[in-house]
N, C-alpha and C positions, 0 to 999 in steps of 0.2 A: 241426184248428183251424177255429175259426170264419170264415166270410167277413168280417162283421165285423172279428172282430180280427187278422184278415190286414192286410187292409184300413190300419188302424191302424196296425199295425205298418210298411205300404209307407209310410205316411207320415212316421212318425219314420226309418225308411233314409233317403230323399230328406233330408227337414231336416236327418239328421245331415252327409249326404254334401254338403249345402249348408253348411255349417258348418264343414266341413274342407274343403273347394274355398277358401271364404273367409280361411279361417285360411292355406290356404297361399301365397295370394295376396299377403297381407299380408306373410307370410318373405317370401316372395319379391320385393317390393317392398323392403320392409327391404334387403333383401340387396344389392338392386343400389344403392338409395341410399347405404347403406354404403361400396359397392364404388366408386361415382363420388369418395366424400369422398375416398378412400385413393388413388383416382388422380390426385386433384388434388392429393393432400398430396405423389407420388411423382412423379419423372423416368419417362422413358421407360425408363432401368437398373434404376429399381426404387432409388435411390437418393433420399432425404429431400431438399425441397426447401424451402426460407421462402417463405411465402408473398409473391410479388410488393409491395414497398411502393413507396409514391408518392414519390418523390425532391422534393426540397423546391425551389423556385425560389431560384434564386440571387438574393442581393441583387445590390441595384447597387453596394455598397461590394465586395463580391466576383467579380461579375462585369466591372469596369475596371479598369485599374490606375492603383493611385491617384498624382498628378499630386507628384513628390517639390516637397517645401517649401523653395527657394532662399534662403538666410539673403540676409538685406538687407546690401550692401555697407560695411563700416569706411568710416568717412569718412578720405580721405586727408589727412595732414595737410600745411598748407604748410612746405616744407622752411625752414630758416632759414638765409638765407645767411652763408657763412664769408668772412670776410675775407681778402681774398687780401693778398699783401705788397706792400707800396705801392713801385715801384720810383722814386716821386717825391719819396719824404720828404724827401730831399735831393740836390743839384745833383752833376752831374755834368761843370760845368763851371767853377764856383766851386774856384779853387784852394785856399780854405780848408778847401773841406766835405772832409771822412773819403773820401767819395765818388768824388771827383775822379778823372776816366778822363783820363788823359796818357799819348798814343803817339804813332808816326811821324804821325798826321793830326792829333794834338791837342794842339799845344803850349801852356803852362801862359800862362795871361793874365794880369798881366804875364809874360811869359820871363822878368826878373830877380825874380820874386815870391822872398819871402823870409816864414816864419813868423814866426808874432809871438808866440807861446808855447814857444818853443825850452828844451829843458831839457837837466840833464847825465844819461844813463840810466845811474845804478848797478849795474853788470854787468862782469862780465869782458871782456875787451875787448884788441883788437888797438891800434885806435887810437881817442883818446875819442870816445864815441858821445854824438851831440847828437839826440833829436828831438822830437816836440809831446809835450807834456806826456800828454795818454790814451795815445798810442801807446807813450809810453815807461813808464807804468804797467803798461800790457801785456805788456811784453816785458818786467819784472823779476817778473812774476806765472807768466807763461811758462816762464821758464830758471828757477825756482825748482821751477814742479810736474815740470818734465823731473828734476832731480832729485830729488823726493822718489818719484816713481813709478818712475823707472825708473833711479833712481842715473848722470844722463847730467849730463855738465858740458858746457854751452855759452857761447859768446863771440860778443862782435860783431868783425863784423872793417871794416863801414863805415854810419855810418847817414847824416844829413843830411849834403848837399853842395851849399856855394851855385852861384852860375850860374857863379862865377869859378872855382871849385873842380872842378866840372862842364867848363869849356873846357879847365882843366890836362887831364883823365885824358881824355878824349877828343881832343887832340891830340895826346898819350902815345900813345894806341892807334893812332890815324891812321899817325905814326911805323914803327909795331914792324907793322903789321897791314895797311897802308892802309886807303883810304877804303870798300869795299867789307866788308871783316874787322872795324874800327872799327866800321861800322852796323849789323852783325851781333851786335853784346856789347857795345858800349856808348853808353846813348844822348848825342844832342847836347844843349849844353845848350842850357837852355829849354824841354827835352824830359822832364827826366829826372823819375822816382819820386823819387829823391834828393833833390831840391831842395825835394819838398814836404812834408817832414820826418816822411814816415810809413813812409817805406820804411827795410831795415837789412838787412845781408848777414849770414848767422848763419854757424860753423860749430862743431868741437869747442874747447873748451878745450886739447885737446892741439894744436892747426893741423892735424890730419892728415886731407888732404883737403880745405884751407880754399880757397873760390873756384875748389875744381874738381867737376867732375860727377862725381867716382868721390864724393863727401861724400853724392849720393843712397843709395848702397850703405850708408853706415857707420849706424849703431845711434842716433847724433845726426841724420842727414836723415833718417831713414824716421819716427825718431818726429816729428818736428816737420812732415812731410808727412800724416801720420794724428792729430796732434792739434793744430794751429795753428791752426786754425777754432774750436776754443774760448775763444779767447783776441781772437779777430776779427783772424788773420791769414790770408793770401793766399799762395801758391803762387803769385806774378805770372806766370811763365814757364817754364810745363807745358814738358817732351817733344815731346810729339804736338801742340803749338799753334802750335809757329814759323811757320806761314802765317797766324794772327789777332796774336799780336801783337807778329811783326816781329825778336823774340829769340831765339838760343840757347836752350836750355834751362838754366837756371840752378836749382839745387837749394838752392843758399845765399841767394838772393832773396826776402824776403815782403816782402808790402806789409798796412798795416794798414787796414782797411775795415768795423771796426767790429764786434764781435758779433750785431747782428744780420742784416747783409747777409752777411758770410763765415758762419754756420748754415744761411740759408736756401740758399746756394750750393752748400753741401755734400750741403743737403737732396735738392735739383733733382738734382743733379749735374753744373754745370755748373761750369768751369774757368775763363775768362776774363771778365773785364770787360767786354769788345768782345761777348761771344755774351749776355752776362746783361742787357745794356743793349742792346740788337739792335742796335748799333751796325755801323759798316765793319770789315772788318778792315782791319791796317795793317802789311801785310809791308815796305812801304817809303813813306820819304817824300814826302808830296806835291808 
């Protein structure tokens, strides 16, 4: 071979040998650029990883909590007052009114007062019963609905009793009882329920038990103790009272006071006249 194209020939070796130096430069650069994508795409395990994202800023509606919304207050309304029971409507010391409180402190004004509406009450009866005209409507309204509810036949055995009438049986009893047993079960007169013609002694139609305490026991006192107050009668002289108002207990005793004062009494649950009018009591006379 010629020197020449020796010569020549060293030159295309070099160019080529520069050519694939270059070429593999470039793999090899490839290669590791490559090789960084895939590490950044992998963990440390060799496990796939998402590329890191930018987490968003929290708003302010999400980052506070939001302040809850307190409904505006109902307007309260003003209450409307209820009318209580008027314990003035009528006198408590006017012998006429319905009302009329007479015991050992409160004797009747006049003492010989005498009604002036006195009637005959149509009713069964021991001896004739006289008393005010409403009261005595009362009580033939009364011993009528006792029997139609409860098939009970009731009598009177004593209603009005003037102030003369009142001295007889009260020095009857003075007599048979003394003066100490007398003011215990019957009052004086001028004194008495009796006189002021609202009062009436009940008991049965047959007498059995009439003007005694066992009459609370019988089927005739227990109903007229559990329904007399519709009728606007009184149970004057509870049991459990005889220190307010001075009496035995007497289970054949009512007194008439009106349907609406003996309701509301019933209502309360109060027993006597003396406690419902805040009055004394009156175990004994003044």
């Amino acid at each position: 071979m010629s020197e020449s194209r020796a010569h020549g020939a060293s030159r295309r070796v070099r160019r080529n040998r520069t050519i694939a130096v270059a070429a593999t430069v470039l793999v090899l650069v490839a290669g590791a650029t490559a090789a960084g994508v895939i590490s950044g795409a992998q963990g440390d395990d060799g496990a796939t990883t998402a590329p890191p994202s930018r987490s968003p800023k929290p708003s302010a509606s999400a980052s506070q909590t939001p302040t809850p919304t307190r409904p505006a207050p109902a307007q309260t309304p003003t209450p409307t007052a209820v009318p209580g029971f008027d314990k003035a409507a009528r006198s408590i010391d006017d012998p006429a009114s319905i009302w009329v409180v007479s015991d050992k402190l409160r004797p009747l004004n006049p003492v010989d007062y005498e009604p002036a509406d006195l009637v005959d009450v149509p009713v069964a009866h021991t001896w004739d019963p006289v008393l005010r005209q409403e009261a005595s409507d009362a009580v033939v309204a009364m011993f009528q609905t006792a029997s139609d509810e409860a098939g009970l036949a009731l009598a009177s055995n004593s209603a009005y009793r003037s102030y003369s009438t009142q001295q007889n049986v009260y020095d009857n009893d003075v007599a048979s009882l003394g003066q100490e047993g007398a003011d215990l079960s019957t009052a004086r007169p001028g004194f008495s329920e009796h006189q002021t013609g609202l009062a009436i002694d009940i008991g049965p139609a047959s007498g059995a038990c009439s003007l005694n305490q066992c009459f609370a026991d019988t089927p005739e006192g227990q109903w007229l103790a559990a329904n007399a107050y519709r009728f606007g009668y009184l149970l004057r002289y509870p049991a459990d009272k005889v220190p307010v108002t001075g009496f035995e207990f007497e289970p054949w005793h009512y007194r008439y006071i009106g349907v609406d004062l003996a309701g509301e009494m019933h209502r309360v649950g109060v027993t006597t006249l003396e406690e419902f009018f805040g009055l004394p009591a009156a175990p004994n006379y003044g």
